[in-house]
N, C-alpha and C positions, 0 to 999 in steps of 0.2 A: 528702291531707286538704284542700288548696287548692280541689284540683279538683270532691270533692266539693261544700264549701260555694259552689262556683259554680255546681255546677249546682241546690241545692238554692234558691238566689237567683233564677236563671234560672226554676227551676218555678215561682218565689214570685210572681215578675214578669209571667210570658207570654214576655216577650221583651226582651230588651237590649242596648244597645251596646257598644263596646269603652270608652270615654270612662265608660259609667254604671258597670263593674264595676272599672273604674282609681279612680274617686272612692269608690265605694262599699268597698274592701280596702283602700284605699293604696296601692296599689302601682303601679309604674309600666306605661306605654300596654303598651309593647313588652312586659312579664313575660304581661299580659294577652293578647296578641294571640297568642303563644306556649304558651301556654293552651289559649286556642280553636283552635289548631293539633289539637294532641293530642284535643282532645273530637271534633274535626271529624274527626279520621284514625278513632277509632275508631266514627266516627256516633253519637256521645250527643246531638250539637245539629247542626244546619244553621241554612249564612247564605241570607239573604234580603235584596234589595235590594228596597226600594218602589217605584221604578218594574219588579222586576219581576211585583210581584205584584198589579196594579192588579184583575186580575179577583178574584183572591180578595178583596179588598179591597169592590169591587164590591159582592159578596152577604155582606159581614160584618154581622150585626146593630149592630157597634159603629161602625161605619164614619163616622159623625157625631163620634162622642167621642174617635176614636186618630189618633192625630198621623202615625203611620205613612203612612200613605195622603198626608199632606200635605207630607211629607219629600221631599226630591226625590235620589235616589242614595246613601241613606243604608243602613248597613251592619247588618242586626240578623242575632238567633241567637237560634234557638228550640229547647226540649228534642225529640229524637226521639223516637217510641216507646222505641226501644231504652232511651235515656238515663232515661225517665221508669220502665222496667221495673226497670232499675239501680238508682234511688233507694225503688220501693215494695221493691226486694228488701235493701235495705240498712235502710230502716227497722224489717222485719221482723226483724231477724237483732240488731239494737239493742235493737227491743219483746223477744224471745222471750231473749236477753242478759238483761234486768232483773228478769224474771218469775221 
């Protein structure tokens, strides 16, 4: 269920750190980081370091407004396809649950 609402947070987001999702549940760095282990083995989310994504970075429309790009070796995770396929098929099975 954890992992769910993290990644439901992550879609909410775009993208987060380990630190935002430690403050954001309460819980602690390492339970988090442990976490993202599991999400990463099964591919729901991929990390990204900002210096290694300068080019994408480059041609983002947002590229003025996201801090990202201005972080220097900082550690984010973003939902996969996969991960975001997982969550429209969970919402679905919730929606068609209620109906």
């Amino acid at each position: 269920m954890f992992l769910k609402k993290m990644l439901e947070y992550i879609s909410d987001k775009g993208y987060v750190k380990v630190d935002e999702i430690s403050q954001q549940f309460g819980v602690p760095k390492s339970f988090v980081e442990h976490a993202f282990q599991e999400l990463l083995r099964k591919e729901y989310i991929k990390m990204f370091n900002s210096e290694d994504e300068k080019i994408t970075c480059a041609s983002c429309p947002l590229k003025n407004v996201c801090y990202i790009g201005k972080s220097k070796g900082i550690k984010y995770y973003v939902l996969t396809e996969k991960g975001k396929e997982l969550l429209s098929r969970e919402n679905k099975l919730v929606v068609g649950a209620s109906e």
